[in-house]
C-alpha positions as CSV (number, residue, x, y, z in Angstrom):
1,X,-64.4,18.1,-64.7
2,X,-63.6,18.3,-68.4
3,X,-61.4,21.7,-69.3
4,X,-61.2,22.5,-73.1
5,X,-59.8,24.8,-74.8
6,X,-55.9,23.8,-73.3
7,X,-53.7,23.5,-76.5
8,X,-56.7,22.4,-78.5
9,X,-57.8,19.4,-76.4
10,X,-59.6,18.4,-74.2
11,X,-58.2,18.1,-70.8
12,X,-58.8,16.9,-66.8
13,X,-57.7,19.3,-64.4
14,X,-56.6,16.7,-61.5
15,X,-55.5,18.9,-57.7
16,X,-53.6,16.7,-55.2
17,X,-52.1,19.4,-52.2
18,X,-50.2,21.9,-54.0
19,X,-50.2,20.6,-57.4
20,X,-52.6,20.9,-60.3
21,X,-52.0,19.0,-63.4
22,X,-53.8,18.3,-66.6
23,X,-53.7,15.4,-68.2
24,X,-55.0,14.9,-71.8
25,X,-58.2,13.2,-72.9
26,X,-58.1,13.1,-76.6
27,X,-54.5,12.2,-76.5
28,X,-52.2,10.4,-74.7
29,X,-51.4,9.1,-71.9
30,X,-50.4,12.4,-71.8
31,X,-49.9,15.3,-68.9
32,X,-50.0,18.3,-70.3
33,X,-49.7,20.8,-67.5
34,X,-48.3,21.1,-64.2
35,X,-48.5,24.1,-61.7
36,X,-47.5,24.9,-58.1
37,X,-49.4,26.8,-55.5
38,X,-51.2,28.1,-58.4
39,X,-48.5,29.4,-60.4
40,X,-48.3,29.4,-64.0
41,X,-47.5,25.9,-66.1
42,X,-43.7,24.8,-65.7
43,X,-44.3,22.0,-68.6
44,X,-43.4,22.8,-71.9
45,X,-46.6,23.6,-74.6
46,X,-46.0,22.2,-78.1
47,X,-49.3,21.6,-79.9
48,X,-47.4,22.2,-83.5
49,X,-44.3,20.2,-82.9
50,X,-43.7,16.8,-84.1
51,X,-41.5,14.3,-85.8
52,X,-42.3,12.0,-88.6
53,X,-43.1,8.8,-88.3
54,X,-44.2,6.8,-91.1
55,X,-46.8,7.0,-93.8
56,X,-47.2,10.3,-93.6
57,X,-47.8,10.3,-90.1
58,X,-46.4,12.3,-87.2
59,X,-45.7,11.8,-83.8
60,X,-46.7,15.2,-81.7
61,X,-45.1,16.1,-78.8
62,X,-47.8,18.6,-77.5
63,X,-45.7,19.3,-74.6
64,X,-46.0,17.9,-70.9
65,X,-45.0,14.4,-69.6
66,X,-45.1,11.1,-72.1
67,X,-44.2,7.9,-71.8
68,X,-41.8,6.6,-75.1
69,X,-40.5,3.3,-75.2
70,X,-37.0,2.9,-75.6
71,X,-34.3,2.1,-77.2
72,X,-35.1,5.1,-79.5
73,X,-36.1,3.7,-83.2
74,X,-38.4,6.1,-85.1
75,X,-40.2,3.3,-86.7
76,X,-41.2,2.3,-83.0
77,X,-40.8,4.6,-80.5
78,X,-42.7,7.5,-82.6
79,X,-45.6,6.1,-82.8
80,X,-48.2,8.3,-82.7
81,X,-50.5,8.3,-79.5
82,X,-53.3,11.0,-81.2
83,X,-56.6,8.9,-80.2
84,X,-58.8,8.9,-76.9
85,X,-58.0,7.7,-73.9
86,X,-59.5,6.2,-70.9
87,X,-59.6,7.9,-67.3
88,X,-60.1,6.2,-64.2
89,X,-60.4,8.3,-61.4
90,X,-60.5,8.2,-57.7
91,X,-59.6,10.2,-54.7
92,X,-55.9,9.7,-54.1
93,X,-55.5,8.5,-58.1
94,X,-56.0,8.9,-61.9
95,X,-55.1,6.5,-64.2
96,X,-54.6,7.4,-68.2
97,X,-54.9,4.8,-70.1
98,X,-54.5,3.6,-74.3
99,X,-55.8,1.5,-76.2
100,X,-53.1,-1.1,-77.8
101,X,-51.3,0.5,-80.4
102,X,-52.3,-0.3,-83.7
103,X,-48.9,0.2,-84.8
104,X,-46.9,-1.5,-82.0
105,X,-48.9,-3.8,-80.0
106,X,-47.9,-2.5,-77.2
107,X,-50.6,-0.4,-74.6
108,X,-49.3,2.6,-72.4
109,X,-50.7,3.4,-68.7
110,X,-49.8,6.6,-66.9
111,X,-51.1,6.4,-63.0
112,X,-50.7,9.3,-60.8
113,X,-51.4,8.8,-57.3
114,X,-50.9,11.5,-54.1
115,X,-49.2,11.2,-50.7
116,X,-49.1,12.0,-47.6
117,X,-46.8,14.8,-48.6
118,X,-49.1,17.9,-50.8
119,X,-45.7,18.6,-53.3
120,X,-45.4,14.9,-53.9
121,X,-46.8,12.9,-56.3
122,X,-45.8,8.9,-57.4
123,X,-46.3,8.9,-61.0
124,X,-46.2,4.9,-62.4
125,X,-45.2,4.3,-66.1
126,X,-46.4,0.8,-67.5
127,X,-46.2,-1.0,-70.8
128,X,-48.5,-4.2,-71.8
129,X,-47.4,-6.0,-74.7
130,X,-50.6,-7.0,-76.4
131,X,-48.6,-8.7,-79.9
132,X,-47.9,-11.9,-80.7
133,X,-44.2,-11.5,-80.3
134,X,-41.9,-10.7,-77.4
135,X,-39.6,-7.4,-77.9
136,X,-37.0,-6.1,-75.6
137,X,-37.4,-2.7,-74.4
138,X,-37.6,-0.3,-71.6
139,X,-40.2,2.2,-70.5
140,X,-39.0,5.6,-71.1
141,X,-40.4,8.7,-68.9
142,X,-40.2,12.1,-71.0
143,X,-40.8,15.8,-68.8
144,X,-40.9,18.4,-71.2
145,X,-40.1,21.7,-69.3
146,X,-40.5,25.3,-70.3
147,X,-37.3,27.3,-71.2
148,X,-35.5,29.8,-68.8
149,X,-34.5,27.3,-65.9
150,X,-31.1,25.5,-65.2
151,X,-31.2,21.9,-64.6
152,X,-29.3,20.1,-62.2
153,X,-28.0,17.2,-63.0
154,X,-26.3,15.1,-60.0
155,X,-22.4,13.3,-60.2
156,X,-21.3,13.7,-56.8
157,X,-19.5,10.1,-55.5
158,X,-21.1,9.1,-52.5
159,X,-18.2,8.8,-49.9
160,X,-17.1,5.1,-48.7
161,X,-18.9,3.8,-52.0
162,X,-16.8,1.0,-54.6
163,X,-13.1,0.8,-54.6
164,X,-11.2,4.0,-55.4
165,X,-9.3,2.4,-57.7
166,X,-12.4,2.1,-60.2
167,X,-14.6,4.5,-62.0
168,X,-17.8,5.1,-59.9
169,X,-19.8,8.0,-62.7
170,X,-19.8,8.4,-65.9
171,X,-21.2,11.7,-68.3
172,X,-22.5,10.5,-71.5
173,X,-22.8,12.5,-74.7
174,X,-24.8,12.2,-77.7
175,X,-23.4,12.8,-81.2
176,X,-24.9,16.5,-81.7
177,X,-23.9,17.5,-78.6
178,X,-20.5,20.1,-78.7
179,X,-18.5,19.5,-75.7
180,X,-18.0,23.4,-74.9
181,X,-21.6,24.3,-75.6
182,X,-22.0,27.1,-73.3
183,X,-25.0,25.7,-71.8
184,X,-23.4,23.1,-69.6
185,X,-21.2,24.0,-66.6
186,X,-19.3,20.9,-65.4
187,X,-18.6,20.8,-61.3
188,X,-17.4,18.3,-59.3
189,X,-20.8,17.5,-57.8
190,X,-22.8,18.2,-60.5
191,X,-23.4,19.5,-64.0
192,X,-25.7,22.3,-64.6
193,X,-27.4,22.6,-68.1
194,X,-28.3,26.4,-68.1
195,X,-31.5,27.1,-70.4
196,X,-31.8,30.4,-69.8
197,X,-29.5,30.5,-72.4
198,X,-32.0,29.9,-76.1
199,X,-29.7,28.0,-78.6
200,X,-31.2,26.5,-81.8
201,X,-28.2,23.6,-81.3
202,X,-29.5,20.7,-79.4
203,X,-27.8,19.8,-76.5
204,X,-28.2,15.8,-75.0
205,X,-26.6,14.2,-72.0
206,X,-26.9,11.3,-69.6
207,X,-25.1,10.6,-66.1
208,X,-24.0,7.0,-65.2
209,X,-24.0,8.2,-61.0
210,X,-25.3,6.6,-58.2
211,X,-27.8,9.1,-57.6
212,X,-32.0,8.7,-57.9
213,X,-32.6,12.1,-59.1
214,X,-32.4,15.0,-61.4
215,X,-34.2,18.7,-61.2
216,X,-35.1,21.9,-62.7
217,X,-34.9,25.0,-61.3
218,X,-37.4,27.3,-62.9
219,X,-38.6,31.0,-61.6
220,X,-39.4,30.2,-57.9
221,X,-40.0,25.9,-58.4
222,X,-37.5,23.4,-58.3
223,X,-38.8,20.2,-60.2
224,X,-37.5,17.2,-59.1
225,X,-37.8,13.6,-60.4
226,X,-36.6,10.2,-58.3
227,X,-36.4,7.3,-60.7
228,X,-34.6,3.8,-59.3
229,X,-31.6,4.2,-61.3
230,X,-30.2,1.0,-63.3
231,X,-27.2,2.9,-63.8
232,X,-23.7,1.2,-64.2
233,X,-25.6,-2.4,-65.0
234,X,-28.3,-0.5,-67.2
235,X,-27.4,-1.5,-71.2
236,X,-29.4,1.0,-72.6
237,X,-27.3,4.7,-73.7
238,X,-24.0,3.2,-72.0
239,X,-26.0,2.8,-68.8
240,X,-27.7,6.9,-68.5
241,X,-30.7,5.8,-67.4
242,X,-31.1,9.5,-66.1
243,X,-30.9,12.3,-69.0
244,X,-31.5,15.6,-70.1
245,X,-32.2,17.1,-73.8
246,X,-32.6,20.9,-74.4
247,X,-33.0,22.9,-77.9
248,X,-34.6,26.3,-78.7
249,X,-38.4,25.4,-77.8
250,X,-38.5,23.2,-74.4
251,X,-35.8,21.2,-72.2
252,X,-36.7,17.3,-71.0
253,X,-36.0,15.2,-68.3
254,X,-35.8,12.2,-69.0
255,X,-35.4,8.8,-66.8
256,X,-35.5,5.2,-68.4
257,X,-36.7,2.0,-66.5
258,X,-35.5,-1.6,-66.7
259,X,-34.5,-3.2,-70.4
260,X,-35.7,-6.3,-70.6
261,X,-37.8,-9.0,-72.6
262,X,-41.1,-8.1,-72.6
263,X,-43.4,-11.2,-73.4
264,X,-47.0,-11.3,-74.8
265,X,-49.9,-10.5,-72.3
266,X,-47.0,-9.6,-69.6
267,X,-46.0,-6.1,-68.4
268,X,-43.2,-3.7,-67.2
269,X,-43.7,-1.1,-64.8
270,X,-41.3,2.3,-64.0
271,X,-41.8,4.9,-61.3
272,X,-40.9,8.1,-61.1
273,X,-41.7,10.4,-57.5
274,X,-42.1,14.2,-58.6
275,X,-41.7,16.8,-55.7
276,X,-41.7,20.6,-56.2
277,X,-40.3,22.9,-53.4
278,X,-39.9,26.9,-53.3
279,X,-36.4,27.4,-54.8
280,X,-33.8,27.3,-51.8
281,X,-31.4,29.8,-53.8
282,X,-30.6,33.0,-53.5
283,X,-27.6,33.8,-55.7
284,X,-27.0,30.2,-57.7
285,X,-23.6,29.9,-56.5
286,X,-21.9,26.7,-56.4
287,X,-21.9,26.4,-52.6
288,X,-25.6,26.6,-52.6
289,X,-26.3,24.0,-55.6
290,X,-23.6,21.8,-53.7
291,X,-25.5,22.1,-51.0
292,X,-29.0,21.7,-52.3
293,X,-27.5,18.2,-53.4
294,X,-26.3,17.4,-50.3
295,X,-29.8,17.9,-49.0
296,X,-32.0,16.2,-51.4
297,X,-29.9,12.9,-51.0
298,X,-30.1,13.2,-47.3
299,X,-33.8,13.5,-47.5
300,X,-34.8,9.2,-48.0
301,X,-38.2,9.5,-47.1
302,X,-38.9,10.2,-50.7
303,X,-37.1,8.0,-52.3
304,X,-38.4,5.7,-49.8
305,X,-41.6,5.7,-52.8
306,X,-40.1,4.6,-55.3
């Protein structure tokens, strides 16, 4: 069924279990909406923002869940992705996809298919280079997230793991990004990037860990995405292939696939598992987030998917 009127496009509403998304028509591949259990829309809504991108055009973030290609050069990875897509649909699956891009050659796909489990979703990420020329890059997964959450960003060593003589995480930090920004609360099993807290200063960081995930706790959801991680051999950012990026409108997620030569006519591919649960915590304390971590990384069957 077609939905307009969401943000000014025209839009899908796709239900698998307890999620509803909406993924964009118009635009794209784009999802612009997520609820659970029919609450309201934990994705960020951005229909004015943007960035330039050349000749006068912009790139619009509109909000939701993109896919960028990375490493980040405007003249590239801004792009805009303004025109129609396709949708294929199915019962377990729907599948956004571009036409080439005009600008880059390259051609975006989105899939998102259910599980067995109703808060679970696989969401693939793939990139067809459709030039002439081969280009190294990496598929980039974007999750733009409404304010007035904390995200939970995993460093906790697993035990018995690498020689305890050498480093096993690393935190990295982007040039805007003030060490004692109030925001971010360092522990030893994790660091918390409180955006509850509305700061006009942008805030970026990545984590070289061992871990497949990072979350979001917002009102009673907790977002979680489970990416294979490239970490410590991953070239791309000093080897964050999981990140986070928060200023005054929205808060991202972020998770970056393999870097590598991509060929004409071939393809990369990058999956990223979404699961939503009722939030676990009652007073936020660091017991219960260390905890919560504990949890999530004994829980396999789901990153079994990826």
């Amino acid at each position: 069924m077609i939905e307009k009127g969401f943000s000014s496009y025209d839009a899908v509403g796709v239900d698998y279990g307890d999620i509803r998304l909406k993924v964009a028509q118009s635009v794209g591949p784009r999802i612009l909406s997520l609820t659970y259990k029919n609450n309201t829309n934990i994705f960020a809504e951005l229909p004015g923002e943007s960035l330039e991108f050349s000749d006068k055009k912009k790139f619009y973030f509109y909000g939701g869940h993109r896919l960028w290609i990375a490493p980040e050069k405007p003249e590239f990875t801004y792009s805009p992705d303004d025109s129609p897509i396709t949708i294929h649909q199915d019962l377990h699956a729907t599948e956004l996809v571009q036409n080439p891009d005009k600008h880059t050659d390259m051609q975006k796909m989105i899939r998102v298919e259910s599980t067995q489990y109703p808060d679970v979703l696989i969401v693939d990420h793939t990139i067809i280079n459709k030039g002439k020329n081969g280009r190294r890059i990496a598929p980039w997964a974007i999750t733009q997230l409404q304010l007035g959450g904390v995200a939970i960003l995993p460093i906790r060593s697993q035990a018995g793991q690498g020689s305890p003589f050498l480093p096993n995480r690393g935190i990295i930090f982007w040039p805007y990004t003030k060490i004692r920004d109030s925001r971010l609360h360092f522990e030893n099993d994790s660091v918390l990037l409180d955006a509850r807290q509305v700061m006009q200063e942008p805030v970026k960081l990545g984590l070289v860990h061992s871990q497949s995930w990072i979350a979001y706790c917002i009102g009673d959801v907790i977002f979680i995405k489970y990416s294979i991680n490239a970490g410590f051999d991953c070239s791309l950012d000093m080897g964050a292939a999981h990140q986070c990026y928060c200023n005054d409108k929205f808060i991202e997620l972020e998770t970056i696939g393999t870097y590598q030569q991509l060929s004409p006519d071939s393809s990369i591919h990058h999956r990223e598992v979404w699961r939503l649960i009722d939030n676990p915590f009652k007073s936020f304390s660091d017991e219960e987030i260390a905890s919560f971590i504990h949890d999530i990384e004994s829980q396999k069957e789901f990153m079994e998917l990826l």
